[in-house]
Every structure is written in C-alpha cells, then in structure tokens.
DSSP file (Angstrom, degrees, kcal/mol; ACC not computed):
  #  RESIDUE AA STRUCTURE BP1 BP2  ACC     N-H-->O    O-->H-N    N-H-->O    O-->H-N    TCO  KAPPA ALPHA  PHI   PSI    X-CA   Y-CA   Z-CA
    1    1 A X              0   0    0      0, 0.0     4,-0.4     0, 0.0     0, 0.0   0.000 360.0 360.0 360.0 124.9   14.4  -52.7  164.5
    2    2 A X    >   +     0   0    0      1,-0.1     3,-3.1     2,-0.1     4,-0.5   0.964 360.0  60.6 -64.2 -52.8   17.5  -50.4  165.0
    3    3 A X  G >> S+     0   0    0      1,-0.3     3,-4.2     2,-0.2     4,-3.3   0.733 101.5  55.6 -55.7 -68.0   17.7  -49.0  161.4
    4    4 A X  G 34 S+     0   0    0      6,-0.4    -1,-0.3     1,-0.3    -2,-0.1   0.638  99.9  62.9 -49.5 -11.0   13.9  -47.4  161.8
    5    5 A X  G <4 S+     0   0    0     -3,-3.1    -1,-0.3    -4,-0.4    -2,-0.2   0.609 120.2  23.8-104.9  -2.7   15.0  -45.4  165.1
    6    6 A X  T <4 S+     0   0    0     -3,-4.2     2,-0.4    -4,-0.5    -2,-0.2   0.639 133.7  37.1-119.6 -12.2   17.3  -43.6  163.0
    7    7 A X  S >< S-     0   0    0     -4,-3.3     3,-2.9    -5,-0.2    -1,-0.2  -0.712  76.0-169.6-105.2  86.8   15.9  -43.9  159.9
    8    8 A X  T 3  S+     0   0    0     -2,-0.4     3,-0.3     1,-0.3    -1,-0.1   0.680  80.7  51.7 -57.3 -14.2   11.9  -43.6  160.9
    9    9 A X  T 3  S+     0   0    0      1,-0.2     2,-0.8    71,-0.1    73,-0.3   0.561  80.3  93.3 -89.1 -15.9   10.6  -44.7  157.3
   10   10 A X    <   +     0   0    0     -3,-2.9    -6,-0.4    71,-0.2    -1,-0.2  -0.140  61.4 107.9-100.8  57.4   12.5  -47.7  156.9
   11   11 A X  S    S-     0   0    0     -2,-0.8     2,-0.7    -3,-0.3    71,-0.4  -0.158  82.0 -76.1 -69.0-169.5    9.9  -50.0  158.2
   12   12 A X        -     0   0    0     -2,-0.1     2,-0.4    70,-0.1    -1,-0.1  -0.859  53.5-126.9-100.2 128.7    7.5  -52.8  156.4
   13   13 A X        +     0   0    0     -2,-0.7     2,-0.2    81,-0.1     5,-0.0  -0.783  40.9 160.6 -92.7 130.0    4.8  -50.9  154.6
   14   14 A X     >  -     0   0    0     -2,-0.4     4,-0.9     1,-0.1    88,-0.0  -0.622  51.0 -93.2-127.6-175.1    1.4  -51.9  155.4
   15   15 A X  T  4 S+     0   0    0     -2,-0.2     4,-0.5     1,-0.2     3,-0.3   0.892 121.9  57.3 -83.2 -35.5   -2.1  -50.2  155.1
   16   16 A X  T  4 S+     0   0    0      1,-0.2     3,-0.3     2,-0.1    -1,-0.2   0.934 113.2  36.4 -41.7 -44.7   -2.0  -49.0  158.2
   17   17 A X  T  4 S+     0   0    0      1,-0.2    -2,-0.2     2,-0.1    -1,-0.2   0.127  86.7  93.4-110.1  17.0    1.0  -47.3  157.6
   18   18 A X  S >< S+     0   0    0     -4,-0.9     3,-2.2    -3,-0.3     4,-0.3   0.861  76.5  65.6 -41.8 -61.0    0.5  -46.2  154.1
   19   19 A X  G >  S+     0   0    0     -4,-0.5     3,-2.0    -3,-0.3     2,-1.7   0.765  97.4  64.1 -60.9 -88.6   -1.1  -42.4  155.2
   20   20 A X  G 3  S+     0   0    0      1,-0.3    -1,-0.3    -4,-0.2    -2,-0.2   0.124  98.7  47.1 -39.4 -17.3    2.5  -41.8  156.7
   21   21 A X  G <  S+     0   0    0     -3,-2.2    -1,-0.3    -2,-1.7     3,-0.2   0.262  85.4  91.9 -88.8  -1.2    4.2  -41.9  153.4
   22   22 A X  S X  S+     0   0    0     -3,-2.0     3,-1.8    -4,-0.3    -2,-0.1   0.939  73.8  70.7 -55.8 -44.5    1.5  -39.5  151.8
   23   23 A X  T 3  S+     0   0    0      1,-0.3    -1,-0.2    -4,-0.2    -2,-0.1   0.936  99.6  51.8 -58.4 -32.9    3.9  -36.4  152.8
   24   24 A X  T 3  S+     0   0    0     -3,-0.2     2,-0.4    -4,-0.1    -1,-0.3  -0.006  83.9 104.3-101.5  45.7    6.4  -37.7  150.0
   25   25 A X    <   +     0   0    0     -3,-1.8     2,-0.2    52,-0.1    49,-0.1  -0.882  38.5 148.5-106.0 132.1    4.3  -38.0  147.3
   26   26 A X        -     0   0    0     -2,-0.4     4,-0.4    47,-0.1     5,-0.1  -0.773  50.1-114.9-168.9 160.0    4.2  -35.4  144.3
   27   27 A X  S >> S+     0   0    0      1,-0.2     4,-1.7     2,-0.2     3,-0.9   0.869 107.6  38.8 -72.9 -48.1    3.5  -35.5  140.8
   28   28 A X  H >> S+     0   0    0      1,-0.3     3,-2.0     2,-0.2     4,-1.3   0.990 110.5  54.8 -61.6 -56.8    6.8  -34.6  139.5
   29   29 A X  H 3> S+     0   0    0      1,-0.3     4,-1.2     2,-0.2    -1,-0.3   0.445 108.7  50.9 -81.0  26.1    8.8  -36.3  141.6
   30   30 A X  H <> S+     0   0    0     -3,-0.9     4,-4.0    -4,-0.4    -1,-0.3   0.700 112.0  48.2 -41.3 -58.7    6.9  -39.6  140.8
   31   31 A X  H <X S+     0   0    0     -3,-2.0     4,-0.6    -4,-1.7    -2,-0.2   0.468 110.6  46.2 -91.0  -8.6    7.4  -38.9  137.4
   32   32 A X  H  X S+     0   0    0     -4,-1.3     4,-2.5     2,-0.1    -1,-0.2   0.807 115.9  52.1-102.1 -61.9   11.4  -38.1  137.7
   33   33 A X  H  X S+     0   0    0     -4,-1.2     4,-1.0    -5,-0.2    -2,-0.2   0.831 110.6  45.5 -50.2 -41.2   11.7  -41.5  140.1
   34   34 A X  H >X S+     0   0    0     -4,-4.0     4,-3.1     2,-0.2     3,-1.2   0.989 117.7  45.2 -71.1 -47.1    9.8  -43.7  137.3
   35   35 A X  H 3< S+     0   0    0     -4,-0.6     4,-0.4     1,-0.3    -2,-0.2   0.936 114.8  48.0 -54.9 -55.0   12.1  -42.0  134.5
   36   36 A X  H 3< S+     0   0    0     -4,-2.5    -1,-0.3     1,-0.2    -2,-0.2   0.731 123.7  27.6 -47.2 -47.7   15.3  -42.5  136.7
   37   37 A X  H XX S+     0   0    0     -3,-1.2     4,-3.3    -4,-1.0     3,-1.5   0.433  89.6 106.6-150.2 -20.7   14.8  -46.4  137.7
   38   38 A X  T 3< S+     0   0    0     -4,-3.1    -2,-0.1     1,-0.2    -1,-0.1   0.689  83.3  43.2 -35.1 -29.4   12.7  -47.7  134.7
   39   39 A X  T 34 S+     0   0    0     -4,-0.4    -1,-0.2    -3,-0.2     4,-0.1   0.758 122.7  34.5 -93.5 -14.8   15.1  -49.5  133.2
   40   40 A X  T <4 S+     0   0    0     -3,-1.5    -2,-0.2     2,-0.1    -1,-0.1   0.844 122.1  52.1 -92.7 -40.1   16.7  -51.2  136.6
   41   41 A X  S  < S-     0   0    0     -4,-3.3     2,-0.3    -7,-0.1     3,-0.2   0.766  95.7-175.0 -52.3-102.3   12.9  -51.3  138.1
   42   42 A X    >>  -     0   0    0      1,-0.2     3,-1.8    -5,-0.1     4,-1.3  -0.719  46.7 -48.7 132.1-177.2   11.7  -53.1  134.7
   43   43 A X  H >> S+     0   0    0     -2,-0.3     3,-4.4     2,-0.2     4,-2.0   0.945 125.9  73.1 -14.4 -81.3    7.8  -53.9  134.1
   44   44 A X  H 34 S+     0   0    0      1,-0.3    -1,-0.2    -3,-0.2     4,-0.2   0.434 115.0  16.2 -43.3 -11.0    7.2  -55.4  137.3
   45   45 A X  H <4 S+     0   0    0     -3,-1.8    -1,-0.3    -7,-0.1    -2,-0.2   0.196 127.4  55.8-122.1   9.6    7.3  -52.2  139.4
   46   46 A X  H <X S+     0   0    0     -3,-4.4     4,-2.5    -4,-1.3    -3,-0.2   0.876 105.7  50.0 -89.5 -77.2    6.9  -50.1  136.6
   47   47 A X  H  X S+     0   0    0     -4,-2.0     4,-1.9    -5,-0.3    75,-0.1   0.904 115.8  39.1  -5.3-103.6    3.8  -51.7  135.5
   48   48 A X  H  > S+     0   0    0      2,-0.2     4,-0.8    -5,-0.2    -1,-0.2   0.436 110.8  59.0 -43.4 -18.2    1.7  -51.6  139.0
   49   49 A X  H  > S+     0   0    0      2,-0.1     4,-2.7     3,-0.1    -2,-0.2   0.905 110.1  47.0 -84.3 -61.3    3.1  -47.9  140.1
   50   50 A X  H  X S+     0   0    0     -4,-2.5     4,-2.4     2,-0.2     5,-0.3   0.827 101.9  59.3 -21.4 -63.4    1.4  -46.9  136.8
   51   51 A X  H  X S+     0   0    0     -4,-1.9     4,-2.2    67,-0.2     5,-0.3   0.998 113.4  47.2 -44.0 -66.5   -2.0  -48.8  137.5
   52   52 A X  H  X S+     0   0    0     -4,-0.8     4,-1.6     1,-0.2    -2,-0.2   0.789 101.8  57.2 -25.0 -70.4   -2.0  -46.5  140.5
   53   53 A X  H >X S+     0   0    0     -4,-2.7     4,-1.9     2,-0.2     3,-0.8   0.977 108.5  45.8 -26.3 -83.7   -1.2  -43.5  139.2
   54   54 A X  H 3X S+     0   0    0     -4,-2.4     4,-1.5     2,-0.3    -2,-0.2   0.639 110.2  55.5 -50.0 -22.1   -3.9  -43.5  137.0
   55   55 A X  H 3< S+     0   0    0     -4,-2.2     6,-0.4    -5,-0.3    -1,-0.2   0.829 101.2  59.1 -56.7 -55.7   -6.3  -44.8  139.7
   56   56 A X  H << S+     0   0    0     -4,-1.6    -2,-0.3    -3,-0.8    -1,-0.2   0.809  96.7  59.2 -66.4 -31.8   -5.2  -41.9  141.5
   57   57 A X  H  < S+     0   0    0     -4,-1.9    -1,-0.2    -5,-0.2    -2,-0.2   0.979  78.0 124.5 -61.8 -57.7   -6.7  -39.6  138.3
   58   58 A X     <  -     0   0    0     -4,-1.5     8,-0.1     1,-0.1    -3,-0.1   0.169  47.4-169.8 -16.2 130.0  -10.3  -41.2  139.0
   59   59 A X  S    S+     0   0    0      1,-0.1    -1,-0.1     0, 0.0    -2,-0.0   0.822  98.1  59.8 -78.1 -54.7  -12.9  -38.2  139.7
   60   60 A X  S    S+     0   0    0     49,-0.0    -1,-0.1     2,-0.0    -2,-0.1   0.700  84.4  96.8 -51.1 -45.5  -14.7  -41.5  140.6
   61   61 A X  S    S-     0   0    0     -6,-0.4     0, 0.0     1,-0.1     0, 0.0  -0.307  73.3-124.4 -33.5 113.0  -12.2  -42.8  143.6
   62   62 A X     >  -     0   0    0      1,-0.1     4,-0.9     4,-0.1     5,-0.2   0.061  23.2-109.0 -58.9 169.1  -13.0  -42.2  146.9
   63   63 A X  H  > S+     0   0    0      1,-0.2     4,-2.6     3,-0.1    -1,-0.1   0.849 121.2  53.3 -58.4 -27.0  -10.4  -40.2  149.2
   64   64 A X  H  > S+     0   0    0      2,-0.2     4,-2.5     3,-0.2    -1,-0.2   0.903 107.9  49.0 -78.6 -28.3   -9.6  -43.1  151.2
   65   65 A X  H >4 S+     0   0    0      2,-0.2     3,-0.8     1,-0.2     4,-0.4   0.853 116.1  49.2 -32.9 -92.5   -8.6  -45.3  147.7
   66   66 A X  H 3X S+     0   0    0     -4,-0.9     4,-2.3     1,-0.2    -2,-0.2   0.557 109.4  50.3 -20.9 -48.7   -6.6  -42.1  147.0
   67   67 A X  H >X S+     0   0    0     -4,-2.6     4,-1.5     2,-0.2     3,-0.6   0.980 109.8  48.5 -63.0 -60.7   -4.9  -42.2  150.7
   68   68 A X  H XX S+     0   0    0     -4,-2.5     3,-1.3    -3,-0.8     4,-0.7   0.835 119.0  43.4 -12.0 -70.5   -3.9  -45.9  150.3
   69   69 A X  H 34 S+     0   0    0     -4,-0.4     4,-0.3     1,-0.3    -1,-0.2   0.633 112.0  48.1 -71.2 -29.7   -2.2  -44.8  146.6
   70   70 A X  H <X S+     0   0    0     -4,-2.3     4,-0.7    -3,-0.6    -1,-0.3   0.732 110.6  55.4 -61.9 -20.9   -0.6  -41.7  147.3
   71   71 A X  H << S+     0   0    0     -4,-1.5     4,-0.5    -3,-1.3    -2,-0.2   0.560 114.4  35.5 -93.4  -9.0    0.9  -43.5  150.2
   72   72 A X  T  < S+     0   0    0     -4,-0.7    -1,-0.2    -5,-0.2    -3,-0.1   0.312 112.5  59.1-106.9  15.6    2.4  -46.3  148.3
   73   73 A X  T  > S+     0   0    0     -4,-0.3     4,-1.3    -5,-0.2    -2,-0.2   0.592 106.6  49.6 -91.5 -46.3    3.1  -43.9  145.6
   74   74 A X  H  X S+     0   0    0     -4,-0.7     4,-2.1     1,-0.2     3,-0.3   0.944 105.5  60.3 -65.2 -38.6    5.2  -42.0  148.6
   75   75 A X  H  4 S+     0   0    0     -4,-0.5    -1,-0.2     2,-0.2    -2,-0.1   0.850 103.8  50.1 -49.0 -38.5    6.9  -45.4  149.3
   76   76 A X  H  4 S+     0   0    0      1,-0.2    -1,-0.2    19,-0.1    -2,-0.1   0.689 114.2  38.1 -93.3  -8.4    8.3  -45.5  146.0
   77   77 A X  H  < S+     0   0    0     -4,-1.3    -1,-0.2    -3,-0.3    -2,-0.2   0.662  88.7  98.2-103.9 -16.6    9.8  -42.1  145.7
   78   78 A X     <  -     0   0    0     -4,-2.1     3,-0.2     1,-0.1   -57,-0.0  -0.391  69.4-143.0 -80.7 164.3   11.2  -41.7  149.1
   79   79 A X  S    S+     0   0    0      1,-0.3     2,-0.8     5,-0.1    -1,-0.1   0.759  80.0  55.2-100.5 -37.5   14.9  -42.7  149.0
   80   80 A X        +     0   0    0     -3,-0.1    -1,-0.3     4,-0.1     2,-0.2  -0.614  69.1 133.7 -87.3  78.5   15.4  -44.4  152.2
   81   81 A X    >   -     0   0    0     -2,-0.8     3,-0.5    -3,-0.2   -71,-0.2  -0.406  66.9 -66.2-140.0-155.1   13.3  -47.0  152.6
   82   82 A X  T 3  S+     0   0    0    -71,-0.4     2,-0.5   -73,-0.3   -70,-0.1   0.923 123.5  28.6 -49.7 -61.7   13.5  -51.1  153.9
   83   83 A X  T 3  S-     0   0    0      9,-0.1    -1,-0.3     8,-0.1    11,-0.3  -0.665  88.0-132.9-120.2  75.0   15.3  -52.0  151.2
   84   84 A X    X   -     0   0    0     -3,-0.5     3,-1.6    -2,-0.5     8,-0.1   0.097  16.4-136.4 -44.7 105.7   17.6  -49.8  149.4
   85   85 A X  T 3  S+     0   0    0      6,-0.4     6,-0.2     1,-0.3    -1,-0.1   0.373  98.1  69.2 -52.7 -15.5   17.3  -49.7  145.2
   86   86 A X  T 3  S+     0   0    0      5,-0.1     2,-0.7     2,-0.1    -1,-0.3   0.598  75.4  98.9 -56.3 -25.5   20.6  -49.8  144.4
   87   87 A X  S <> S-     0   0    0     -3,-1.6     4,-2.2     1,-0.1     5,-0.2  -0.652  83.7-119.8 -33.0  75.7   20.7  -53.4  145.8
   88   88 A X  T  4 S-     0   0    0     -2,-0.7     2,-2.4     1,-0.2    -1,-0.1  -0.007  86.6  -2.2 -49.7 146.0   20.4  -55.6  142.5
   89   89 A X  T >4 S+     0   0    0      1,-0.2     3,-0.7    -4,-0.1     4,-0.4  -0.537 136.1  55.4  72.3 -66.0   17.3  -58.0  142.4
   90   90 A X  T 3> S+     0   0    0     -2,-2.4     4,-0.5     1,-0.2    -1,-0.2   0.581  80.3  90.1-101.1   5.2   16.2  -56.9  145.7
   91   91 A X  T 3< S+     0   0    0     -4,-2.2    -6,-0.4    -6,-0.2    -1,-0.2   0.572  92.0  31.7 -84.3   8.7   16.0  -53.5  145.5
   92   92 A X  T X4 S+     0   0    0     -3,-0.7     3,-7.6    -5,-0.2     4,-0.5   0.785  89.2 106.4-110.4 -21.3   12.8  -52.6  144.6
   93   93 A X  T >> S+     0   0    0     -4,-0.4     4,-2.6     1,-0.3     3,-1.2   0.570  89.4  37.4 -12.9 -56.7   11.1  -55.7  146.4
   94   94 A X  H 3X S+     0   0    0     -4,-0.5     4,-1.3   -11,-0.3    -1,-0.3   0.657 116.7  50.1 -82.7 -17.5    9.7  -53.7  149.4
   95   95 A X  H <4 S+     0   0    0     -3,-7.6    -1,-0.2   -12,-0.1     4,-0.2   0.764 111.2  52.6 -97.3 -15.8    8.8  -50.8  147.0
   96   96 A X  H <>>S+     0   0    0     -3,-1.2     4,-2.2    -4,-0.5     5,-0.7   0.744 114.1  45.2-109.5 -59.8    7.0  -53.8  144.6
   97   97 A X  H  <5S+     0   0    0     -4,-2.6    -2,-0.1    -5,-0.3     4,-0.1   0.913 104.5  55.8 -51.8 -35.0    4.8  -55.1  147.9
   98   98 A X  T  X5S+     0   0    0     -4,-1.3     4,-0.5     1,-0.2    -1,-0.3   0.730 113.7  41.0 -95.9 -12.6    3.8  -52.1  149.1
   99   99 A X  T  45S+     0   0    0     -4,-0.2     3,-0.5     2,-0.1    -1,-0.2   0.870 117.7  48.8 -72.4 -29.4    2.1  -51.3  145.4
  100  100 A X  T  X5S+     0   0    0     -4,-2.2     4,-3.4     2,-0.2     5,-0.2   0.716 111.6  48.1 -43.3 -41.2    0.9  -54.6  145.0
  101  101 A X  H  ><S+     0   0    0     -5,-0.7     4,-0.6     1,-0.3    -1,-0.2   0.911 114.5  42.6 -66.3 -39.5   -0.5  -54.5  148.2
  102  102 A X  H  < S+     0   0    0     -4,-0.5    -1,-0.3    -3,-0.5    -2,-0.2   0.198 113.6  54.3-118.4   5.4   -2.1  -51.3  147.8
  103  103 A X  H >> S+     0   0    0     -4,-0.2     4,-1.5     3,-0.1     3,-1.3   0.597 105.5  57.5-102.8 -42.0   -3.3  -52.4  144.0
  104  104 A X  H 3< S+     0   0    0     -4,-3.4    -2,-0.2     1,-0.3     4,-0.2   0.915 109.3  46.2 -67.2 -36.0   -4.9  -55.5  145.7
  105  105 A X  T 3< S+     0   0    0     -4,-0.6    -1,-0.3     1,-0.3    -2,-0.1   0.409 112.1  45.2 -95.3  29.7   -6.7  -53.2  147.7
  106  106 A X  T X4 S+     0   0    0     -3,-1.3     3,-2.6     2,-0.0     4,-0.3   0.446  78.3 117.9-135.4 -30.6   -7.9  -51.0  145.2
  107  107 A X  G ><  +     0   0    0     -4,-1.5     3,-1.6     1,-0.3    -2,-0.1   0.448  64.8  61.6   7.0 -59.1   -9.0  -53.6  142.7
  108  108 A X  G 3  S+     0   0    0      1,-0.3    -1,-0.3    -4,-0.2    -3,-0.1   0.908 102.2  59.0 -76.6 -30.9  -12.6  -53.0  142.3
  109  109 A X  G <  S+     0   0    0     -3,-2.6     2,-0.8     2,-0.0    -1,-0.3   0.768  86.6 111.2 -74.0   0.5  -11.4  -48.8  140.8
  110  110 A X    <   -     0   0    0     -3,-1.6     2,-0.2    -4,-0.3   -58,-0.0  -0.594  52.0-168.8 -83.4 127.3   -9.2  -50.7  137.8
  111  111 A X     >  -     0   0    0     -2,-0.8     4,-1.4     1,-0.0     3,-0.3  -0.617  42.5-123.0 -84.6 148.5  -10.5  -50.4  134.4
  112  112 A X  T  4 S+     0   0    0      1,-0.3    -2,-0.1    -2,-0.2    -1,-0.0   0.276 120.3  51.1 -90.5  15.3   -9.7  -51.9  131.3
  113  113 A X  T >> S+     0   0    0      2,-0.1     4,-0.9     3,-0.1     3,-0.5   0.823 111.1  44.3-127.5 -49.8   -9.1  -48.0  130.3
  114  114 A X  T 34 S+     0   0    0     -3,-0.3     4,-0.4     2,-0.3    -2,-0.2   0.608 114.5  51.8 -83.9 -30.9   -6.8  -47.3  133.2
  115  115 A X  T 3< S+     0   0    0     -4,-1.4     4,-0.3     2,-0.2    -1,-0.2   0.631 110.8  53.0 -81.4 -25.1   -4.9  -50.8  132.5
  116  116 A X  T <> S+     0   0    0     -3,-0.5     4,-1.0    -5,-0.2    -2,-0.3   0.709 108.2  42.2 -95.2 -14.2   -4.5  -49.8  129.3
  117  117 A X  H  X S+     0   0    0     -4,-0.9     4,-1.6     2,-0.2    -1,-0.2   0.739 114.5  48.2 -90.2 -16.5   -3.0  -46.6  129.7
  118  118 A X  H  4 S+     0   0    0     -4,-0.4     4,-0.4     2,-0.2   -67,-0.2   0.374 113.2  58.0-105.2   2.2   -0.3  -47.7  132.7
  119  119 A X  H  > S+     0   0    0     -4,-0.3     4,-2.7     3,-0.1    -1,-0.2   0.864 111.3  36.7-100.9 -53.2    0.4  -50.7  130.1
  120  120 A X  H  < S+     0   0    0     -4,-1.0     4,-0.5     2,-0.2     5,-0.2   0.873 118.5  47.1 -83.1 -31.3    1.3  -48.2  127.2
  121  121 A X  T >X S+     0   0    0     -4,-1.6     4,-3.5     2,-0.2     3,-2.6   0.983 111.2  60.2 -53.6 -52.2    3.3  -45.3  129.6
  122  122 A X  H 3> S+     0   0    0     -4,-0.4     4,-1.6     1,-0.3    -2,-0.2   0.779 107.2  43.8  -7.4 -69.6    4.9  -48.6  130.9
  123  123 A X  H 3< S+     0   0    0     -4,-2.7    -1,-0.3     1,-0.3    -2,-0.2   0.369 110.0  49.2 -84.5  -2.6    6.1  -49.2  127.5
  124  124 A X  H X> S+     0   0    0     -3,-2.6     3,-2.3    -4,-0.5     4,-2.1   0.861 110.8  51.4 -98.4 -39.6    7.3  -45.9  126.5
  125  125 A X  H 3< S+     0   0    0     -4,-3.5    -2,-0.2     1,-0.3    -3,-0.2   0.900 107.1  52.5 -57.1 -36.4    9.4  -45.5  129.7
  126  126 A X  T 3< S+     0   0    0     -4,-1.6    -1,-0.3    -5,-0.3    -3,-0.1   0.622 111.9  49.2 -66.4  -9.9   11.2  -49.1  129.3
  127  127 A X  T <4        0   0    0     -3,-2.3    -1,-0.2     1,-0.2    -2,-0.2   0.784 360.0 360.0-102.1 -15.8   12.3  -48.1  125.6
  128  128 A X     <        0   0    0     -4,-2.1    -1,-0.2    -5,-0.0    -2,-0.1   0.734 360.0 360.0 -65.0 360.0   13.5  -44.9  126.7
C-alpha cells in the first residue's frame, strides 16, 4: 500500500501488529480523544474503548492482555490511521475493529463490574 510508506501506521490493525501502536497510548490523551469524538464516535466505539480501559485497570490481567489493549487503545488516539475520523460513517470503522478485535480477545478478563462501569462513563460522555 503506498499510503503506509509514507504514513507507516496507516495499515489494517491486527494482533500481531497491535504492540506497535503501544508507543501512542497514554492515559490523558485517551481520555482528551474519548471527550473530543464522543459525540461523532457515539456508543459503538465509545462503548468497547471503555470495556478496555477498564480491563486495562485489572491487577488481575496478565501483561500480554494489557499489550493487546494498550495497543488498540494507541490505535484509537493516534491521528493518522487507515481510515481517517473526520470521514462521516466511516471514520471510526478501522478504529471500531481494532477494539473489537482486541475485546474479542480479551473476553474471558470482562466482568459484569468492568461492563458496568465502561457502560456508565459511556453515558456520561455522550450527554456531555
């Protein structure tokens, strides 16, 4: 793909390539990106980044969970990526797979206490 030789991030995120987005990961600017885009992101990435997040809190979660989730936690703050958010409807798609992706493989750490907390930040960021 030309676009990735000059933009090296703007590939398909997989689990392989997950640890490579780790380097853009941090707590604020997570937390700056959800506030910024909640209301065009809506629930559906909103929702699942959240699940994550809170995954990511587990004492209990090994380090490789955590590498998966920081690295599709990096996917979703970095600014350049497959499919650029500013794109209505399709711009979070790619940012929406690769949490999905990285929530399917993370399953077994979700809790009915961890779902309940990414359900109720969810809801305070969509009314702000």
């Amino acid at each position: 793909m030309l676009a990735a030789r000059f933009f090296p991030y703007m590939e398909r995120f997989t689990l392989q390539t997950a640890p490579q987005y780790e380097r853009h990961y941090d707590d604020d600017g997570f937390w700056k990106k959800l506030r910024r885009v909640a209301a065009q992101a809506g629930a559906k990435v909103i929702y699942p980044a959240l699940q994550l997040y809170f995954v990511l809190q587990s004492k209990e979660v090994p380090l490789k969970v955590k590498t998966l989730i920081v690295g599709a936690l990096g996917y979703l703050i970095l600014p350049a990526d497959l499919v650029p958010d500013f794109i209505p409807l399709l711009g979070f798609t790619d940012d929406l797979s690769a949490l999905l992706l990285v929530l399917r493989a993370v399953n077994e750490h979700l809790t009915p206490e961890i779902n309940r907390q990414a359900k109720e930040r969810a809801e305070k960021l969509l009314k702000a």
